[in-house]
N, C-alpha and C positions, 0 to 999 in steps of 0.2 A: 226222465231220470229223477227217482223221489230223494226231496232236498236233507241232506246228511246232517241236523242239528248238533252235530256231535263234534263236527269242527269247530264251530266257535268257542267252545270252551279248551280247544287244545291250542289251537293257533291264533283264538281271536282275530282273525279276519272271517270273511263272509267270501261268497263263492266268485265273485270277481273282484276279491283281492281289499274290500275297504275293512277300515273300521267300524264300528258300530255305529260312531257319531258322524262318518263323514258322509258327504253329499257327492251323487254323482257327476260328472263333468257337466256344467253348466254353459249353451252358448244360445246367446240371444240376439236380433238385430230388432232397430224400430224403424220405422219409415221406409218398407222396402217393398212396398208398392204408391206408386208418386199418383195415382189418379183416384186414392182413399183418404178419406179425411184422417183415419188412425188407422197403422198395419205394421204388425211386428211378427217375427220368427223364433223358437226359443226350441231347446233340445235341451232335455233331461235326461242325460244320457241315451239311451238310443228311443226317446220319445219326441217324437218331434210332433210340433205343429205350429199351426200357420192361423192367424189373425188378420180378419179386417172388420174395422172399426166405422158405421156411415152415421151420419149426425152430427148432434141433433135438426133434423130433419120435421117439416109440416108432418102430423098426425095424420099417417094412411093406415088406419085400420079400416076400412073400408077397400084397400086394391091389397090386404096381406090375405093370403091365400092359409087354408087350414092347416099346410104342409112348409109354411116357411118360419116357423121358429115357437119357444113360449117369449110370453111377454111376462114380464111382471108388473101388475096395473098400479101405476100410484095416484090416480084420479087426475079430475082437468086441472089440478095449480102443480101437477109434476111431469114430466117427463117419463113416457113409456120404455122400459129396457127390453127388448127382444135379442134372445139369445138363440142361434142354430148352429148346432152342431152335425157338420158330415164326418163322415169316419169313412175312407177311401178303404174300399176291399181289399186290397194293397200291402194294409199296414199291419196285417197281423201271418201267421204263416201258413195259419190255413185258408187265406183270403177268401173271408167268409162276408160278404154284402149284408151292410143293415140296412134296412129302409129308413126313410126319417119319423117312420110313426113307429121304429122300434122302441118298445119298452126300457129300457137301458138310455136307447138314448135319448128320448122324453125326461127321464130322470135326472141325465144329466143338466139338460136345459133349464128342467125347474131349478136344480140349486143353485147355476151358477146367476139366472139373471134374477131369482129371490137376494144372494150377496151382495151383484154387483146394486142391485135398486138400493140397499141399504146403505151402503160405502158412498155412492155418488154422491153431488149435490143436484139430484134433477129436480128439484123448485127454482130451479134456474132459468130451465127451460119446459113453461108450462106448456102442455097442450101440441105438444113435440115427441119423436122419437130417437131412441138411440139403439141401432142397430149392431149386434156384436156378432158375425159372422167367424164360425169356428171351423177348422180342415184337419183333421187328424192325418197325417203324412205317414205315420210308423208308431207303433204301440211297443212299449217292452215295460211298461208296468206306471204307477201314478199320474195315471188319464187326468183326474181329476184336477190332482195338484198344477198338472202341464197346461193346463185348458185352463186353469184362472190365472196363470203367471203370466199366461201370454194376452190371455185376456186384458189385464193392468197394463202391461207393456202398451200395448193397441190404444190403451183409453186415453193413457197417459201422452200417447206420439198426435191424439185427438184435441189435444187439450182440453176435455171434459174435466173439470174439478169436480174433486175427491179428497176426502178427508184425509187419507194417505195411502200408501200402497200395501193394496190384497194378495197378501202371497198365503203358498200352501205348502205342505209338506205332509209323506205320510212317514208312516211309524207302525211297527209292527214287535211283535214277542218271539225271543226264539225258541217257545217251546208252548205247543198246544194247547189248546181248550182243556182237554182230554188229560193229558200231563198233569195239571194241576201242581206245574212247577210258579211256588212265588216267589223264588230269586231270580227267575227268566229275566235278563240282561233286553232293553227295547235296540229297536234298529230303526233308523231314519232311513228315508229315500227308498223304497224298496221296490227292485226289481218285479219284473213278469213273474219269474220264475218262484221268489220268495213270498211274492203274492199269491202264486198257487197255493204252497203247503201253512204259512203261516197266519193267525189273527194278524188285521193290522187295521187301520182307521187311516182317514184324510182329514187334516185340521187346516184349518186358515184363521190367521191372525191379522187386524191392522195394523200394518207394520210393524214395527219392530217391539211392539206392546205383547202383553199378553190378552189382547182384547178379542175374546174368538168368536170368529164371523161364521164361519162354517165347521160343521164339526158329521162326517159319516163315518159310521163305522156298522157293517153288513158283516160282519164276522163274528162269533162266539168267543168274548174275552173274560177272564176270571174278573172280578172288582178290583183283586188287590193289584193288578198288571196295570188295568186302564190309566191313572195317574200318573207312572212313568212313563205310560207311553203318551201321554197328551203333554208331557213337560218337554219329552224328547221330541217331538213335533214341532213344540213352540220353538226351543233351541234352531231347530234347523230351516224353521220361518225366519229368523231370524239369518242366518247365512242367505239366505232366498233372496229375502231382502236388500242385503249389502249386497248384492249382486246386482240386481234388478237398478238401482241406484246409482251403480256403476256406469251398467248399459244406456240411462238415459243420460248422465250427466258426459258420457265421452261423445254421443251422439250431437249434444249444444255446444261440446264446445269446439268439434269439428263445422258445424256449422256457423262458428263463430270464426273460424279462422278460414273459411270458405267465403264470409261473406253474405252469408244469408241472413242474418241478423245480427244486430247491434249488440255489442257488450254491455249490458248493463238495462237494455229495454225489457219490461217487463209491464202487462196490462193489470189493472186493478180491478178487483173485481167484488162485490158485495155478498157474499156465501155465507152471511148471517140469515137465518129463519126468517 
């Protein structure tokens, strides 16, 4: 069913009900597989997927096979990031199987472990790997954004140090290339379906800065749109965040009232150059 741009301007809401600026239902856990150094779960409204995080680990590029991930190489005084992503035939409705030498999903891998190598501290761990294992459960739209939020969640439940947390957000215009409307109002978070008919981009910021880490956009956008919509992006990094935040900080201090760790232990560690 082709999407009715005509509503937002009568009703200002969007086709399951948000506003322009809000974010869809957010639910994430960390540490929810016990035999993974880092593993987290996060759902972006009906995106789900699943994290696990192995490392840092001895330097096996010699047993990593051509079909198990991209690495991003930061030479022998860094730390190698390998990122794979599967995407279960499962998750979309016409349960259409990618292979891991799909094109799309190669792409994916390059960006996310080119981000995550630059956010980390891997001169920490020379001559080592850090393995980011990705499961797509259910697709309904910001793959991208979903796949580094949970990716951070993971890193973070690894205790790999990082400058701060990489979240994403997209953003899109609700009126066409072709339109050549420049008062088109932007839209955060956006659905499978709003992603069919509309421009939109995927941003990532260091945390709650406006410092962007990643930035795709594969769609036909006017010049004068792209700025609101990289602002309205940053805004809803920004929500990501405080969320993200959340999830780890309820996670310690269940774990603090479990007994798992000391209130107030904390390891020191040198993440200067």
């Amino acid at each position: 069913m082709p999407l009715d741009t005509s509503t937002y301007n009568l009703a200002l809401l969007r086709i399951d009900g948000r506003r322009w600026n809000e974010l869809r239902v957010l639910r994430g856990q960390i540490r929810t597989q016990a035999a993974a150094d880092g593993s987290s779960y996060l759902e972006m409204g009906n995106t789900k997927v699943m994290c696990v995080v192995t490392g840092p680990s001895e330097d096996s590029k010699a047993r990593r096979g051509p079909g198990s991930g991209t690495s991003a190489a930061q030479g022998a005084n860094a730390a190698d990031v390998v990122v794979s992503v599967v995407v279960g035939g499962f998750s979309t409705t016409d349960r259409k199987k990618r292979s891991r030498g799909d094109k799309r999903i190669q792409e994916l891998q390059t960006t996310l472990s080119k981000a995550l190598a630059n956010t980390l501290h891997t001169h920490l761990f020379p001559r080592s790997t850090i393995s980011v294992a990705l499961h797509v459960l259910a697709q309904d739209g910001s793959l991208l954004a979903c796949l580094v939020n949970a990716a951070t969640l993971a890193l973070v439940d690894a205790g790999i140090p990082t400058a701060d947390y990489l979240v994403a957000c997209t953003a899109g215009s609700t009126s066409t290339h072709a339109a050549g409307d420049e008062r088109a109002d932007p839209l955060i978070d956006l659905n499978a379906q709003e992603e069919t008919e509309l421009p939109f981009l995927t941003l990532a910021t260091l945390g709650a800065s406006d410092k962007v880490a990643v930035l795709v956009c594969e769609s036909r956008v006017n010049v004068g749109r792209l700025e609101g919509m990289m602002v309205a992006a940053a805004d809803g990094c920004v929500g990501v965040r405080a969320y993200l935040d959340g999830v780890v900080r309820e996670k310690g201090r269940r774990m603090v009232a479990e007994g798992a760790v000391e209130k107030g232990v904390s390891m020191a560690m040198d993440i200067d150059a």
